[in-house]
N, C-alpha and C positions, 0 to 999 in steps of 0.2 A: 583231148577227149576222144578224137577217130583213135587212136592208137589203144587207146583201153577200151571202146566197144570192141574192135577186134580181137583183145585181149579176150573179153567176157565172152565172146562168141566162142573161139577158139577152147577155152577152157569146159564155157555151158556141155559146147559139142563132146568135147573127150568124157564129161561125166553123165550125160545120155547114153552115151556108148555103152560106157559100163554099170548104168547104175543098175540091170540084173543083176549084175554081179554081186550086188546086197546082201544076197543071203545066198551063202555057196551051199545051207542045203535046203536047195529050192526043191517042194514038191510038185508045186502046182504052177510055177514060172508068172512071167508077167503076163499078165492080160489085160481087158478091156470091156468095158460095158457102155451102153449108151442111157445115156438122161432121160426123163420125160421129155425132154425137149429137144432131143436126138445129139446132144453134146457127147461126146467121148469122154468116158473119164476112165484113165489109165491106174492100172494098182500095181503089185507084187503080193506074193502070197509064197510062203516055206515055212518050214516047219513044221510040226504035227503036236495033238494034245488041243485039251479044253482046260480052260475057255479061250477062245480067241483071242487074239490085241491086236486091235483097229487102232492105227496110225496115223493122226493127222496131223501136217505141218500147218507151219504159221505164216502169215500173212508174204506173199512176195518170196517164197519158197517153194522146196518141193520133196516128195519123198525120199532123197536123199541125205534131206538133213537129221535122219535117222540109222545111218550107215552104222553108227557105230552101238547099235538095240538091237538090230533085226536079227542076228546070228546069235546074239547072246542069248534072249528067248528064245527062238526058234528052238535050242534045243527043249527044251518043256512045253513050247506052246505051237499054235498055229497064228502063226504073223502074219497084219495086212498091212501094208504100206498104200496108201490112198494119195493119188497126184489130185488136188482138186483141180476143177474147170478155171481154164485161167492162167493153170499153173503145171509146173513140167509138161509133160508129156500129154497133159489132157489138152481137149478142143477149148476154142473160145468164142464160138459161135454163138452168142445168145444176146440177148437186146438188155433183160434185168438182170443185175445184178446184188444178190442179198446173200448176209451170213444164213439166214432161214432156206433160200435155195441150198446152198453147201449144204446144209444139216441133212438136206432131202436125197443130195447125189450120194451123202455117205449111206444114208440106208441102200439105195440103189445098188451102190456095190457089197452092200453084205447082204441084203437078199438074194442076190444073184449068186451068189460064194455060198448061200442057204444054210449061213450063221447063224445060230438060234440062243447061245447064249456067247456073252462077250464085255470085254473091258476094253473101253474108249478110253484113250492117251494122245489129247490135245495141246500143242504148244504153240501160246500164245493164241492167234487168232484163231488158230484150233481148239483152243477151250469152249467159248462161245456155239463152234459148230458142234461141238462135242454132244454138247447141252441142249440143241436142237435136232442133233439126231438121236437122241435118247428119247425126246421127249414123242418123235416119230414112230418107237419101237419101246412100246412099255411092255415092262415084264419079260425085255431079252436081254438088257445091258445090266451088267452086275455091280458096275460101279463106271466112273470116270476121272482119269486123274489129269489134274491139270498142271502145263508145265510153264510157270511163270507167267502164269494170265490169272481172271478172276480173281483179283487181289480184295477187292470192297465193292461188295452191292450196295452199298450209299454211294459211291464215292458217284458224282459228276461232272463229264469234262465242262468247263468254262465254253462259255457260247461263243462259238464259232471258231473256236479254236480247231475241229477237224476241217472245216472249210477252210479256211486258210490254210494248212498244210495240204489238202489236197490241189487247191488254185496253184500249190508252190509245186506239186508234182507234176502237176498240168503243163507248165510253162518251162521248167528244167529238173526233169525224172529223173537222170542221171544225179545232177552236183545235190537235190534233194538226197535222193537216197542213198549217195556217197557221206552224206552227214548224217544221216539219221544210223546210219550200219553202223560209225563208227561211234556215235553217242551208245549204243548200246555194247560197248566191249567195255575192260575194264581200260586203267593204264597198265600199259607195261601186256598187253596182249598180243598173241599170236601175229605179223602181218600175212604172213602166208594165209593165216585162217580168216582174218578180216576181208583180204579180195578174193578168197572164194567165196563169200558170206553174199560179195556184192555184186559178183559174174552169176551166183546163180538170180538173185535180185531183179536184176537189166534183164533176163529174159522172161520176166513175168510179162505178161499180157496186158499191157499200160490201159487199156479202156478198165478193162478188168479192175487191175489194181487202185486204181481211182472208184471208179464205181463201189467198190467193195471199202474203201474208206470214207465213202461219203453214208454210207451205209450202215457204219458201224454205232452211230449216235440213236438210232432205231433199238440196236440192243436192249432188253429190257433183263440185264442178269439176274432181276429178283425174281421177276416171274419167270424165267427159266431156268434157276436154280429149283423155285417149287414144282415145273411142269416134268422135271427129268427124269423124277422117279428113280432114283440111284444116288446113293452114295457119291461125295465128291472129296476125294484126296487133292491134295497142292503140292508140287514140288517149287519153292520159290527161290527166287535168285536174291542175296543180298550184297551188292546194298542194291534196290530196286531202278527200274530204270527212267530214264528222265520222261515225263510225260505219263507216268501211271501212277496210279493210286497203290501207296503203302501199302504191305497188309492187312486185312484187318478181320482177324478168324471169327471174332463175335460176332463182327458185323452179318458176317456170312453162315454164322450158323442159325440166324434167326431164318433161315429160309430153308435149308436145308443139309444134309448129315456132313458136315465138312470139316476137317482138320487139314494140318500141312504140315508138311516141316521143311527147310531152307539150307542152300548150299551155300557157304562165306564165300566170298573174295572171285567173284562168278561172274557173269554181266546175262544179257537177254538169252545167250543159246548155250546154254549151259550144262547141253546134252552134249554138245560138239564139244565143250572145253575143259571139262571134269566128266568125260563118260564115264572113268571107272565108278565114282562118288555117286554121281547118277544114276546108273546102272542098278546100285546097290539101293539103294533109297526108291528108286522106281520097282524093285523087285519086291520088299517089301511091303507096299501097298498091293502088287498084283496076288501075291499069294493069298494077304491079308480078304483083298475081297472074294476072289477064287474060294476062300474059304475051305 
């Protein structure tokens, strides 16, 4: 286990280095803004054109796991890549931790950017903030497309089933989230891509990453599917991944404007592993709401 933290360090390090590198045509480079609550939260920004795409990774990641979107747009749009607090390069300095704060650091950094219209692309535990930072900014977000999150506003996790997996994080972060990374690939998946999945993972911000799963049973996705005021696309992964709730488009449109469509044979980060498929099916809905 010492020989793979310094693995995950060693690795984390070389992709901080370079994750400017993200968009070789950077116009506006990486930057930085501070929180209500003086947190740092780190972005990148390239590209040019309207409407914007605001970037948000998913839980225990960080804006690089979009490395392979940010140049593809760029050339039509203006790209923001968003580290939340916690995560990459942002601070961790804060006592609460809520999906509802994130919502609030992502307006943070596009008021600051003084983005006026824009489409939010949430994966995973980035849907949820999606949905909270829209609902912070009515009447500037054009739509949100979610990427393998927001499967059924019925569905409910079984009691205490987030509490126990976070107890289990608590007490062994590493061999938990060495099984959880790998529950989410298919069979027959990348390993090279599987332990970077998991070196960028080990350098989230463990109070953080706890906190923010203890957190996530607060989620109320019907009422912020109503509160978002935007359109909601889905890119989903099938077959879906263990621990979330199927599909379920009806269920979801009783709340608000939602369709999706699905990539076969894909597991949870299915931007990383089919980006061209991706790509195309995510450009789709951008133009579509760009209208």
């Amino acid at each position: 286990m010492k020989h793979f933290r310094n693995a995950a360090f060693l690795v984390g390090l070389a992709i901080m280095l370079a994750i400017s590198a993200g968009c070789s045509q950077m116009k506006t480079g990486p930057g930085q803004v501070q929180a209500e609550d003086g947190v740092k939260v780190a972005y990148d920004v390239c590209g040019s054109g309207k409407p914007a795409l605001v970037f948000i990774h998913c839980w225990c990641c960080n804006r690089e796991f979009w490395k392979h979107q940010l140049d593809v747009f760029a050339d039509d749009y203006r790209v923001v890549a968003i580290d939340l607090p916690g995560h990459g390069e942002s601070g961790n300095e804060r006592e609460q931790w809520s999906i509802a704060g994130l919502g609030a650091d992502v307006k943070t950094v596009v008021d600051h950017l003084r983005l006026r219209r824009m489409i939010v692309i949430g994966h995973s535990m980035g849907g949820p903030v999606a949905l909270e930072a829209a609902r912070l900014m009515p009447g500037r977000v054009l739509g949100i497309v979610a990427v393998d999150t927001l499967h059924d506003a019925d569905f409910e996790y079984p009691k205490g089933m987030v509490e126990q997996w976070a107890s289990q994080m608590e007490t062994d972060f590493e061999g938990t989230m060495d099984g959880a990374v790998n529950s989410m690939f298919p069979e027959g998946a990348d390993p090279r891509q599987m332990e970077w999945v998991k070196a960028q993972a080990l350098l989230t911000d463990r109070t953080a990453a706890v906190a923010l799963l203890r957190d996530f049973p607060n989620f109320d996705m019907k009422d912020s599917l109503r509160a978002a005021g935007a359109p909601v696309r889905a890119i989903f992964a099938v077959p879906w991944g263990p621990g979330s709730a199927k599909p379920n488009i009806e269920a979801n449109r009783k709340y608000a404007d939602f369709e999706a469509v699905s990539i076969d044979d894909v597991g949870h980060y299915l931007q990383l592993e089919k980006p061209e498929e991706f790509n195309e099916q995510l450009r789709g809905f951008v133009e579509a709401l760009a209208g």
